[in-house]
C-alpha positions in Angstrom: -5.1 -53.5 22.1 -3.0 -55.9 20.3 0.7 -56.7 22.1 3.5 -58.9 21.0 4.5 -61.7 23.6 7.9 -63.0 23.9 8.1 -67.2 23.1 11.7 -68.5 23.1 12.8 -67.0 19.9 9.7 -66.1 18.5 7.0 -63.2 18.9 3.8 -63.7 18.5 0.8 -61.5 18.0 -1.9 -61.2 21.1 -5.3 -59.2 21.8 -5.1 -57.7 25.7 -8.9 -58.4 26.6 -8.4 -56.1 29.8 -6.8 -52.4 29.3 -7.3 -51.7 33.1 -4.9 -54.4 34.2 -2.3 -53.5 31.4 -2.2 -50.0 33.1 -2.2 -51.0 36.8 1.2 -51.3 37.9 0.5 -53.6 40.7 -1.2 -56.3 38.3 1.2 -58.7 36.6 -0.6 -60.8 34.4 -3.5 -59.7 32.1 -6.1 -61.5 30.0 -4.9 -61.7 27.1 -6.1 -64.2 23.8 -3.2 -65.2 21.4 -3.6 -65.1 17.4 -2.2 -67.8 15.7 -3.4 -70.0 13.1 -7.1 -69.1 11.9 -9.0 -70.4 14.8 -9.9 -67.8 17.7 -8.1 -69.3 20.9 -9.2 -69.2 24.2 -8.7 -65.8 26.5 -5.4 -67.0 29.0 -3.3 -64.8 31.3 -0.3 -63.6 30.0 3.2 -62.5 31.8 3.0 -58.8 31.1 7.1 -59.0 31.4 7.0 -60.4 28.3 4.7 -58.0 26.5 5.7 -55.6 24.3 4.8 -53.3 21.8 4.6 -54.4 17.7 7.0 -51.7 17.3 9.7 -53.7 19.6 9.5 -51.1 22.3 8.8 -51.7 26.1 5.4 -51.3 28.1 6.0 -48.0 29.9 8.0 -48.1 33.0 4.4 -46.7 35.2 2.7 -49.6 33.5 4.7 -52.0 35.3 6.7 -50.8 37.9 4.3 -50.3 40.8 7.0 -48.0 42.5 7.6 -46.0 39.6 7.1 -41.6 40.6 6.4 -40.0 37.7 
């Protein structure tokens, strides 16, 4: 799944390499491999406070709140 992550002013484009810990509340980093440039970089955890979606929206509240009650 590809994610935007927040850097200072600028968003760039990253590949989450693990979909269970971008859904488990209670995990809050995931391996995650950054695109930039034309070489493939390394896989390197990522914040997922600063993910978000391409669109600009938020990861769901239950993906990150481990005390969220749906």
């Amino acid at each position: 799944m590809f994610l935007k992550i927040r850097h200072n002013d600028d968003a760039s484009l990253v590949e989450v390499l693990d979909l269970t810990q971008l859904f488990d509340p209670f995990a809050q980093q995931v391996m995650a491999r950054v695109h930039a440039g034309e070489e493939l970089q390394d896989p390197a955890p990522c914040a997922k406070a600063q993910l978000f979606f391409p669109s600009g929206e938020e990861l769901p509240r239950c993906w990150v709140d481990p005390h969220y009650a749906a």
